[in-house]
N, C-alpha and C positions, 0 to 999 in steps of 0.2 A: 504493500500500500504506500507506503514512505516513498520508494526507487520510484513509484507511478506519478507520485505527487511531485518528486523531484522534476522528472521527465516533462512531465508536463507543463511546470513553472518554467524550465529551460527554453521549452520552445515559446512560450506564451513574452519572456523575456526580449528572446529575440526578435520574435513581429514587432515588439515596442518599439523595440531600437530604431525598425526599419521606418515606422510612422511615425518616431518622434525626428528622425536626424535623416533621413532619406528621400522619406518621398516628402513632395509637394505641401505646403501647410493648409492646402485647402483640401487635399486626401484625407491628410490627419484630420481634419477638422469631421470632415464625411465620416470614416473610417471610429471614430471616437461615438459618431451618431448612433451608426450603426451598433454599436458595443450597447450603447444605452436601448434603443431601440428592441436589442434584446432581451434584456435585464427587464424592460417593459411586460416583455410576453411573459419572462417568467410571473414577475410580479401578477400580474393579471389574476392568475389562480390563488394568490392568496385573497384575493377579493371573492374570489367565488365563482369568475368565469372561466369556466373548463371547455365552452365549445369554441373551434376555430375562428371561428366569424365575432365572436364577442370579443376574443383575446386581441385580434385582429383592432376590433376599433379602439381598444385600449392603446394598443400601439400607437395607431394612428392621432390620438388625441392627445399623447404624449409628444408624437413626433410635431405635431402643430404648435404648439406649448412651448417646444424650443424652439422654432421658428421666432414665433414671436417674442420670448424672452430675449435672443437675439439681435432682433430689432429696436427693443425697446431701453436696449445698454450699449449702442454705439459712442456714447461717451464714457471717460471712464472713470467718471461722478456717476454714471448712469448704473456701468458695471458693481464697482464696488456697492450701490445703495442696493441692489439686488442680491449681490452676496451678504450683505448686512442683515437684510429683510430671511435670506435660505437658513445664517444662522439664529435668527430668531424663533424659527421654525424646530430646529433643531436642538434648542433651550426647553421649547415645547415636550418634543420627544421626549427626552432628559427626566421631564416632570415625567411624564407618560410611563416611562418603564418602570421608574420609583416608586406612584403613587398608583398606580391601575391600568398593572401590567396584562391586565381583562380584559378590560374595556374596549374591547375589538368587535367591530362587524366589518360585513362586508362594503358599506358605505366609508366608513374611515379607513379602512386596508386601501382601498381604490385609489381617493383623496392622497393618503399618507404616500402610495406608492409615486403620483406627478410632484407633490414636495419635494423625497427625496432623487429622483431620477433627472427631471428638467435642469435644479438650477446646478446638480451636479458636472452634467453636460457644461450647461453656461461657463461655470468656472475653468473647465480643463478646456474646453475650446478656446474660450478665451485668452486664458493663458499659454495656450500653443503659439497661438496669433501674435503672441508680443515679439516685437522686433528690439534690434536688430540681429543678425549673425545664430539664431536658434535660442536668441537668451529665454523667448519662452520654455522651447523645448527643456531646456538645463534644467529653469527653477521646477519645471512640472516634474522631471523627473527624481529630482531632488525630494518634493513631496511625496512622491511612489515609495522612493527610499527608506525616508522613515516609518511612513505605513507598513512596509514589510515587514522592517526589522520589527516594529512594536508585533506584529503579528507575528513569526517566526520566535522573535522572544517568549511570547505568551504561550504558544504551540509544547516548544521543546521546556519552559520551566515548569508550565501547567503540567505536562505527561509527566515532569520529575516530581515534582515537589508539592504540585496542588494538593490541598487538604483543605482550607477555607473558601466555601462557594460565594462565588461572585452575586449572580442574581439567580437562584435555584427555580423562581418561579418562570425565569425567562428562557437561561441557556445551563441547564446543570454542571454540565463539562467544564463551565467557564470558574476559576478558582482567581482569588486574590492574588496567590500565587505567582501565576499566569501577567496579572497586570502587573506584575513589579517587574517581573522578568522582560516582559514588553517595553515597559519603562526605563529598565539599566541599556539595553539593545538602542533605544529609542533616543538615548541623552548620547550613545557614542556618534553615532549618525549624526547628531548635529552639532557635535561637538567637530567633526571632521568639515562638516558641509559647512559651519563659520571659517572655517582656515581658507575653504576650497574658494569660496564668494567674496572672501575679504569683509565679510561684514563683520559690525559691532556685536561681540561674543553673548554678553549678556541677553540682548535682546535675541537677539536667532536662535539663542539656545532653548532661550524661551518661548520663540515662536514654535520652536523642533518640541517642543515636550506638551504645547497645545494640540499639537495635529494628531501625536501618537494619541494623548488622553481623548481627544473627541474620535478619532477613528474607531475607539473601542463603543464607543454609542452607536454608530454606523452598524460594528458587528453586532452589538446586543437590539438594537431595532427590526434588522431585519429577522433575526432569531426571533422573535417576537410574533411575528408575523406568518414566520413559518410555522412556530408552535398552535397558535391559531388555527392554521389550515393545513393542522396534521400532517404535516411533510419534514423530513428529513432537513434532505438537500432540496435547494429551490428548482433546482436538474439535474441532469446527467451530461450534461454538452462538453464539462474537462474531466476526464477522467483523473483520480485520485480528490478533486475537487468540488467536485458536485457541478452547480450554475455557475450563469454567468455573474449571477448577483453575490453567491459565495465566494467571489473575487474580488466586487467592487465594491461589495456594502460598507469596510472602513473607509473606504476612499470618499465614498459621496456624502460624510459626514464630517470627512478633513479638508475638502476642499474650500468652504465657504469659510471657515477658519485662517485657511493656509493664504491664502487670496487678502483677507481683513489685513490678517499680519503683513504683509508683503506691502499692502499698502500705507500702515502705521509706520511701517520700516524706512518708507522712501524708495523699495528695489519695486515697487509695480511699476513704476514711469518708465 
């Protein structure tokens, strides 16, 4: 299971690279849609709709959604008040998991699924797009980085050492453990990623340890949701992985974070 999970990160890896620093920034920019556009269909069933043609418009209303988010942040006053607005959404969640981690139907699964999906898009789009020389591509991939490590961290301390559950009513698996391990992985990464940017240590390191902490909301949301609608994995589409959402769920909850900072910092311009 481990060697499959490797394998399959290896390649999933490589395609990045090639749409973060190869092809074209408007491929990326498609090619990132598409990724979301999936993540949609899975979501879909946690809402409730299981036939083609439902899943289908779900898609489709997601994919419209970032059309217009899109449009509606060609400045980038416009941008960041939209990431502002994603993470206030995601302050929401936060309460959500804490206080009535229940509280689910199929009308808020649906809702909850265009919050996190659309402005997730927005932000990594967006920041693809920033010029000059791929400096979007860097800082985006930079954000991948520590998302991993915090998850990779959590993975290998949690199977070691977990003993105290994180949110038992949400994702059992998930131990305190786990986020501390996530966390020490999490502070090296930006501890190296300040040297790599030249930026101010204090703050980036602290930008690097908000992204790990809210990506772990990302993963206990969509666990949430999957516990709801009785499913494991959100799919089967990466092997050793499950979905496509059980790849990005920390991401879409670090991104409107990672974005904030970036622009508190002075590196969005």
């Amino acid at each position: 299971m481990l060697r499959t999970r490797v394998l399959t990160a290896l390649v999933l890896l490589a395609l990045l690279l090639a749409v973060l620093f190869w092809l074209p920034t408007a491929f990326g920019v498609l090619f990132l849609a598409l990724v979301v556009l999936m993540g949609a269909w899975e979501w879909a069933a946690f809402a409730g709709l299981t036939r083609a043609g439902a899943r289908l418009l779900y898609v489709l209303a997601t994919g419209a959604l970032c059309a217009l988010a899109w449009r509606a942040t060609t400045s980038s006053s416009g941008f960041v008040a939209g990431m502002a607005l994603a993470a206030l959404w995601w302050a929401v969640a936060f309460l959500w998991l804490a206080l009535k981690p229940h509280a689910v139907n199929r009308l808020t699964a649906g809702a909850a699924g265009l919050l996190v999906l659309v402005p997730a898009w927005l932000g990594l789009a967006r920041l693809l797009a920033l010029a000059p020389e791929r400096r979007g591509a860097w800082l985006l991939l930079y954000m991948l980085l520590l998302v991993w490590a915090a998850d990779i961290g959590a993975y290998f301390a949690g199977r070691r050492f977990g003993r105290v559950k994180l949110a038992p009513e949400v994702s059992p698996n998930k131990t305190w453990e786990g986020v501390i391990g996530g966390t020490v992985l999490g502070l090296l990464v930006a501890l190296v990623g300040a040297r790599v940017f030249a930026a101010p240590a204090v703050s980036f390191v602290g930008l690097g340890l908000a992204v790990v902490g809210t990506s772990m909301v990302g993963d206990l949301t969509e666990s949430m949701f999957k516990r709801y609608a009785h499913l494991k994995d959100s799919g089967s589409l990466l092997p050793g992985h499950g979905g496509v959402l059980d790849r990005i769920d920390s991401i879409t909850s670090a991104v409107p974070f990672y974005v904030l900072g970036l622009s508190w910092t002075g590196m969005l311009a």
